[in-house]
N, C-alpha and C positions, 0 to 999 in steps of 0.2 A: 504494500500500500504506500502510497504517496501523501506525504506531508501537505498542510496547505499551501507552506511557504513555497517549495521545491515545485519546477517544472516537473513535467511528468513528460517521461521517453520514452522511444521501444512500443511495446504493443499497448502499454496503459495512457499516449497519448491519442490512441484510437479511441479507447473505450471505456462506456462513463466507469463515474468512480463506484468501486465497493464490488468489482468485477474478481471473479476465483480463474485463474489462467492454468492449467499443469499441462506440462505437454513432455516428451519426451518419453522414451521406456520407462525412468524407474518412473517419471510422476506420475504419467499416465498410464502405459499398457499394465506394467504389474500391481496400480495400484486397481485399475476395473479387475483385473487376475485374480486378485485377492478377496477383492468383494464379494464375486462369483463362487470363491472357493467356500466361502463362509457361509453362502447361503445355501450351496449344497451341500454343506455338512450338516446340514440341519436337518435337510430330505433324505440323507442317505442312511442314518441309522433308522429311518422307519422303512427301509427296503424291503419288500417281500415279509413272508409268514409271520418272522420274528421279527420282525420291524417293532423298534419301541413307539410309544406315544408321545404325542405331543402337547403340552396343555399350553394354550394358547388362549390369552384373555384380547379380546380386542378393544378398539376405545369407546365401544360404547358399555365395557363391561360384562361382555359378552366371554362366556366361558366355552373351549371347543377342549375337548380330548380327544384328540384321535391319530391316525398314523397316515390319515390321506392326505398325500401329498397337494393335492390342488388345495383342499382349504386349509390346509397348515401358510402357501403360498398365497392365497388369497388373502386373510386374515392377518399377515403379517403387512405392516406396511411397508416396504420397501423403500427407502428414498436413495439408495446408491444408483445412478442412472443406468450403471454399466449390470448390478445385477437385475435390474428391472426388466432388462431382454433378456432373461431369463426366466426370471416372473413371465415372459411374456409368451416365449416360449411352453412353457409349463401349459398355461395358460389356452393358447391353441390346440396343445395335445386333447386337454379337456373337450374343447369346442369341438372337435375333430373325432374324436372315438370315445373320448370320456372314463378313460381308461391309462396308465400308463404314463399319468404323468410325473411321476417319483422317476421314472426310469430318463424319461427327459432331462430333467433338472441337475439329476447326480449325473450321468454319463455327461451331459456339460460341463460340472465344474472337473470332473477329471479328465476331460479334454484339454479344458485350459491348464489345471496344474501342469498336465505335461509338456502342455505350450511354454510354461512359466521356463522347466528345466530346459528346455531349447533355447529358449531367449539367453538365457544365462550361458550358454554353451556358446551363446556367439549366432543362431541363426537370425535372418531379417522376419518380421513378422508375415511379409510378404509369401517368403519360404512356405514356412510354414499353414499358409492359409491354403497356396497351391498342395498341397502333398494333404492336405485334408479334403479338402472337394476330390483330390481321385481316389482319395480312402472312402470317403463316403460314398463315391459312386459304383468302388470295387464292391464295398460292403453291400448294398445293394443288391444288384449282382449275384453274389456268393446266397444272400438270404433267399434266396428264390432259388436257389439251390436247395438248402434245405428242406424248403416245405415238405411234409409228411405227405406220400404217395397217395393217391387216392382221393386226399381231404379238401380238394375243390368242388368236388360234388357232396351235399350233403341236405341232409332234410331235416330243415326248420322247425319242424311238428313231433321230431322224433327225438323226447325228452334226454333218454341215454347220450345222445350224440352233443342234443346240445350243451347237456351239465359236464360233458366230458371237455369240452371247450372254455366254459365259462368258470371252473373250478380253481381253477390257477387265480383268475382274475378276484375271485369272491376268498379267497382264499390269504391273498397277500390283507386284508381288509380284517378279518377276521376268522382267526388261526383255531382250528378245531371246530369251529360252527359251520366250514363251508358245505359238509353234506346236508344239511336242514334247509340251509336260507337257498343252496342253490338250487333244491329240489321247489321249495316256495316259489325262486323267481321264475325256474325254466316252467311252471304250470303255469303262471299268470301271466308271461312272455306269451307261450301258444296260445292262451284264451285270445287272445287282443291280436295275433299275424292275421293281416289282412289275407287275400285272395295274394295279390302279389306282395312276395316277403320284402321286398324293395323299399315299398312304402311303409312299412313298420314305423311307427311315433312312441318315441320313449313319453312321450307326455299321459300314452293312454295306460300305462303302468300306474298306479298311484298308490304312494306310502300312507299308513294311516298307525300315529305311535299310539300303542294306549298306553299309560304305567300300569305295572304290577303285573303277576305273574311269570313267566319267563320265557325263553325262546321257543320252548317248545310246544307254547301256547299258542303261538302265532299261527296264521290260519289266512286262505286267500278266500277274499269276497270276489264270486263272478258281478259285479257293479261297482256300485260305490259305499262309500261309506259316508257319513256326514257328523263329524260332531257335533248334532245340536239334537235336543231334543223337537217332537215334533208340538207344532202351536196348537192348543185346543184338547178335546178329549179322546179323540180317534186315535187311536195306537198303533192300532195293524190291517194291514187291506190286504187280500190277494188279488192277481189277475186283472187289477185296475189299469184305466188311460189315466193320462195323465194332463191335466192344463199349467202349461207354464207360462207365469208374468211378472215379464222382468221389470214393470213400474211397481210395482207392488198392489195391495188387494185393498185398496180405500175409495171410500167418492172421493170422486176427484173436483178439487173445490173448483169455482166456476171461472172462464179465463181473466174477466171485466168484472173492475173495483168495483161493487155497488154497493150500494145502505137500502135497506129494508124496510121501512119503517111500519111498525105491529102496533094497529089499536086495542086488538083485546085479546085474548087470553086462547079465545077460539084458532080465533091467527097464526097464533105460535103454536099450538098445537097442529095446526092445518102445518102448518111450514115445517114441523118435523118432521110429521108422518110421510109430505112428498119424498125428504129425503131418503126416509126406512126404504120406502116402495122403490124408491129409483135402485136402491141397493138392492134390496131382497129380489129385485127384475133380474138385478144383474146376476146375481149367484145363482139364480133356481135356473138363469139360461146357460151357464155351466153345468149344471148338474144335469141341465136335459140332454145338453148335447153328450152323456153319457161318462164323464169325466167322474174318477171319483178319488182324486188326489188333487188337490192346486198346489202349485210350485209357486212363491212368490220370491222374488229380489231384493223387495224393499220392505215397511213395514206394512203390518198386517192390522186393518183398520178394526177397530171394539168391532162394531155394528155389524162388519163385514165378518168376519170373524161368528157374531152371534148368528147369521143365518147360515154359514156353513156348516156349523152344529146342527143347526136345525136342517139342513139338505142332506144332513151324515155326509160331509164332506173330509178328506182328512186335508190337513195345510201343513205344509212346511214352507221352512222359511230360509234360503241359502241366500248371505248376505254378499258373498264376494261374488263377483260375476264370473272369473274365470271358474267358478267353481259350476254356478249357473251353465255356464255352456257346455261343461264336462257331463251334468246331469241333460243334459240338453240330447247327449251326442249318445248318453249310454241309452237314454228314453226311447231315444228317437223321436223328440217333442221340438215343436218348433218354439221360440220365446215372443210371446207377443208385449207387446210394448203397450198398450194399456187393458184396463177389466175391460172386454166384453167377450161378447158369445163365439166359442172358437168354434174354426170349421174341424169338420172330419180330421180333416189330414193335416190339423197342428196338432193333434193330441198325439201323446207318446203312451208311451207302455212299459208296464212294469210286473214281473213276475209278482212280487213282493215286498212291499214296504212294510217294516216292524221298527221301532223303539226299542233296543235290547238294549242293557245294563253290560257294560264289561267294565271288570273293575273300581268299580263308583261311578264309572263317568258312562251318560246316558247315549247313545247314539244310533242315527236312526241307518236302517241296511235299506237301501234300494238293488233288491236281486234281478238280474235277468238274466235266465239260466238258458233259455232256449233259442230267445234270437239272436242273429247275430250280431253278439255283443262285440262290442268297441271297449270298452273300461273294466281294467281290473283291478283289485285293490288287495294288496298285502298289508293284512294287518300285525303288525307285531308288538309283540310286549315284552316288559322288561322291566327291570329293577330302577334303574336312572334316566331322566333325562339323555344326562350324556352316553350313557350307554344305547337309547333309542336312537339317538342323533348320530353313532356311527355307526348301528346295524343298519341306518337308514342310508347312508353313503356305501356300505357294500353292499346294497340292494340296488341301489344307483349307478354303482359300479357292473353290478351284472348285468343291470337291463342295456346299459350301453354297448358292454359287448355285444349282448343278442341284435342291437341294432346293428353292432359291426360285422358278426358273424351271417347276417342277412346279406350285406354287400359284399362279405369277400367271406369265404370260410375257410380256408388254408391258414394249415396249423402249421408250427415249426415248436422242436422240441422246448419244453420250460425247462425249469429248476438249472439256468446257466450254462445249458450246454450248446444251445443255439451260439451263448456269446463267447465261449472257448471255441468252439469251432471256428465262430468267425475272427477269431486271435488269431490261429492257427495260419488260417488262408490268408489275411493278410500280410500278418510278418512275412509268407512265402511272397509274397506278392512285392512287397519295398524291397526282397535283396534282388530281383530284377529290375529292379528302376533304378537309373543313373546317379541325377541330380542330386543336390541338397535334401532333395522333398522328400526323399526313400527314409531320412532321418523321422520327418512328420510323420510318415504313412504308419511306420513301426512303432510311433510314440499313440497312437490312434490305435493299432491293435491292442497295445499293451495295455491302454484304458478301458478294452473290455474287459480283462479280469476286473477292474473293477465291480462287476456285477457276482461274480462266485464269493470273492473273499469279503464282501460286503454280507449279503446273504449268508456266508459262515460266521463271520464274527456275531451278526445281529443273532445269531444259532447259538453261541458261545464255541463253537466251535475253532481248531486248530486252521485257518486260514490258508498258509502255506500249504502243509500237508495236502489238503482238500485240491488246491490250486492245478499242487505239482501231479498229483492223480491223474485230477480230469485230464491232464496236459496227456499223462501217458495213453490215458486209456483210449483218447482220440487221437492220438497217435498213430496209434495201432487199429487206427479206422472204423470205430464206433462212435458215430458222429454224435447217439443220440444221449449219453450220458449224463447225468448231472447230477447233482448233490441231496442223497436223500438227509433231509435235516434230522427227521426225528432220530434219525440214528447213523447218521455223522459218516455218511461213510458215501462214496458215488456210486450209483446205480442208473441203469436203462430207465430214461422216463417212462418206458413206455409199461412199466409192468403197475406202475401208479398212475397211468394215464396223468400226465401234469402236460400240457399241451400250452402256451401261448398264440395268440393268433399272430399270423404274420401282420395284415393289418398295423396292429400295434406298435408292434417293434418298429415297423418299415416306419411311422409317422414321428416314433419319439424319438428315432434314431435322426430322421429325415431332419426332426425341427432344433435336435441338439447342436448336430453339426451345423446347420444355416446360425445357431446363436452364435453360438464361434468362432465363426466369420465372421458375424458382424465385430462382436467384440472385441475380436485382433485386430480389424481394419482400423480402427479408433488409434491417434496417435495424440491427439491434443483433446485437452476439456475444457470449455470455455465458459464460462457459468457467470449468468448476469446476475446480478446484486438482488435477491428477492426482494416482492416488491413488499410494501411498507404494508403495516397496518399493524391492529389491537395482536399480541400475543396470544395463542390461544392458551386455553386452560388446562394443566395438567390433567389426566382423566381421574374420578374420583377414586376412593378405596386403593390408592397405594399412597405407601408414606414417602418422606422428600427420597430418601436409600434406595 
């Protein structure tokens, strides 16, 4: 910084005052290197099965426990620029498969560590950016090598095949529960495949926590679920249509200000009763049109209210609309936008509406078992919050796959032995290349271990050991080996079926290396003077320490 007295030279008589300048390797590259490393050491011990937790409070107070990496990254705020493209990467993996993003994140920072030891060794960053894009395009390549014979063809609808794909995935989320929750998602996955599995929408999956009880109480609803109870006295209907209105179920007051003005007593009584009747017209012409649920969006007027009792009409009441139009899509109800008399063909249909009790908390089940339903609902239960809140992200986790496993379903072996093999071929592949960049290419295989001895450690496992194994045993041309944790030793994935989609791999792999790049190419940081204003307030519930 620059004195007031003192001219200002060099680059600070460019740019206003209170400006951050680094530029150079050490200021710049290793200090973004650094930043990156930090933030992947943070995703990397929650890698796979034994991945620890993470208890993450955010600033509004918000409590997260869990080992998935996208909301560990989301949740964290980030302000180092250079790991931000990281964040960002992370980030897209989510956007993209929804899956996979821990594997992003860490195989980025130990991309760069190893960029860091090249740097130091003297190469240009340049160097090392080229000898990474043909690593990642050999890598590429080589994975598609891989893929498990056969597993391009596969059918959607046929649960074994799919929990066989999806177990790895439900499995790194939470360890020892993935037979239960995968068997939960892959039924409520098949309830909701469309005609073409293409179009599959992870939105028509729907989580519903309840406290108490345990996982094994959990249980899928073919519809919805609703936490609320239902408005009025009606509790249970079968084989009912359905009317939905998304203004909600009141008179609707008149559009023009006026005054009234009442001489006697008669009057006022005359001027209520039009209003009862205009009401009571409206409900009984719902009820004729053979409806015997009203769906309403908004609030549910007394009066109106009082003659649907009187028509045995049942009401409920969904205040969010997204929620609205999910009941809309399982109904097959169209929403009409004010009370009147609906035609035929806006009413929906419901096997079953009841009000059941789980747990203390009352909620109402909309079934529809026979037609073809759109919306499924996994209900689960469990001891915590936080514990519902990350069985609820590896339910997340799996329905994403199934949306991946729809578009592409080629597997390549799990438990680390897709990423030793792919060591393997590319160290063979740098001592054929001439240049500098054969340095890069070999520091980019060697980053795959990163994935075994991460995975062993999180294991407590002897890391080397495990390393130097798999090295032999793929050596020796068993491509498909990898580390069985529970009992520490390498093994054929295929006898534990632990399958990764390729899919996955290819996009975290794809969006690790593009971060990479970017964040070699950076040589200078140039940071303007934040702009002014009030301090914000530290967040409550922590002391000054």
């Amino acid at each position: 910084m620059v004195g007031m007295g003192m001219p200002a030279y060099g680059i600070q008589s460019m740019l206003k005052e209170g400006h951050k300048h680094l530029s150079g390797l050490d200021e710049a590259v290793l200090k973004n290197i650094d930043a990156c490393k930090q933030l992947s050491q943070i995703t990397r011990t929650s890698l796979g099965p034994n991945g620890m937790n993470k208890m993450v409070i955010n600033h509004l107070d918000k409590l997260f426990v869990t080992n998935d990496a996208a909301t560990i990254v989301n949740e964290l705020e980030v302000q180092h620029p250079a790991a931000k493209i990281l964040v960002l990467a992370g980030k897209a993996q989510q956007e993209e498969i929804g899956d996979g993003a821990n594997l992003c994140v860490s195989f980025a920072g130990e991309l760069l560590q190893n960029a860091e030891e090249l740097i130091r060794m003297g190469l240009h960053p340049s160097e090392i950016i080229i000898g990474y894009a043909k690593a990642i395009n050999k890598t590429i390549q080589v994975l598609e090598e891989l893929v498990e014979a056969g597993s391009d063809t596969m059918d959607v609808r046929d649960t074994n095949q799919v929990i066989s794909r999806m177990k790895a995935a439900v499995a790194s989320k939470q360890f020892g529960l993935e037979d239960i929750l995968c068997c939960l998602i892959a039924q409520a996955c098949i309830q909701v495949c469309p005609k073409n599995p293409a179009n599959f929408n992870v939105d028509n999956v729907r989580v519903t926590k309840l406290l108490g009880g345990g996982l094994h109480d959990s249980k899928i609803v073919r519809g919805m679920v609703l936490k609320s109870d239902a408005v009025g006295s009606i509790k249970r209907i079968e084989k009912a249509k359905v009317a939905v209105f998304a203004g909600g179920v009141d008179t609707s007051a008149t559009e023009t200000k006026g005054t009234v003005l009442i001489h006697s007593a008669e009057q006022l009584e005359n001027y209520a009763r039009t209003e009862e009747a205009k009401v009571e017209q409206l409900i009984k012409a719902v009820a004729e049109s053979g409806a015997k649920v009203i769906v309403s969006g908004a609030a549910v007027g007394e009066m109106a209210l009082h003659f649907c009792e009187r028509y045995k009409l049942m009401v409920l009441k969904i205040s969010s609309k997204f929620e609205l139009r999910r009941f809309c899509r399982t109904t097959g109800a169209v929403a009409l936008l004010k009370l009147s008399p609906p035609n035929p063909d806006d009413l929906g249909y419901v096997d079953s509406i009841s009000v059941e009790e789980i747990g203390g908390v009352r909620v109402t089940i909309a079934r529809n078992e026979e037609g073809g339903n759109s919306v499924s609902t996994v209900v689960l239960r469990g001891s915590t919050d936080s514990i519902l809140d990350d069985l609820e992200r590896a339910v997340d986790d799996g329905v994403n796959t199934y949306k991946a496993m729809c578009r592409d379903s080629r597997i390549v072996p799990g438990a680390a032995a897709t990423e030793i093999e792919l060591a393997i071929r590319l160290k063979e592949f740098s001592l054929k290349e001439t240049g500098l960049d054969q340095y890069a290419i070999s520091k980019f295989a060697e980053s795959f271990e990163m994935v075994p001895k991460t995975l062993a450690e999180n294991a407590g496992l002897n890391a080397m050991e495990i390393i130097s194994s798999l090295y032999a045993e793929h050596a020796s041309g068993n491509a498909r080996v990898g580390i069985h944790l529970e009992e520490g030793t390498c093994k054929d994935v295929s006898t534990n079926s632990i399958w990764d989609l390729y899919i996955t791999k290819f996009f975290a792999l794809k969006f690790a290396a593009d971060a990479v790049c970017t964040v070699l190419r950076v040589d200078q940081i140039i940071m303007a003077k934040p702009a002014g204003g009030p301090k914000r307030d530290a967040p409550a519930g922590m002391d000054e320490d």
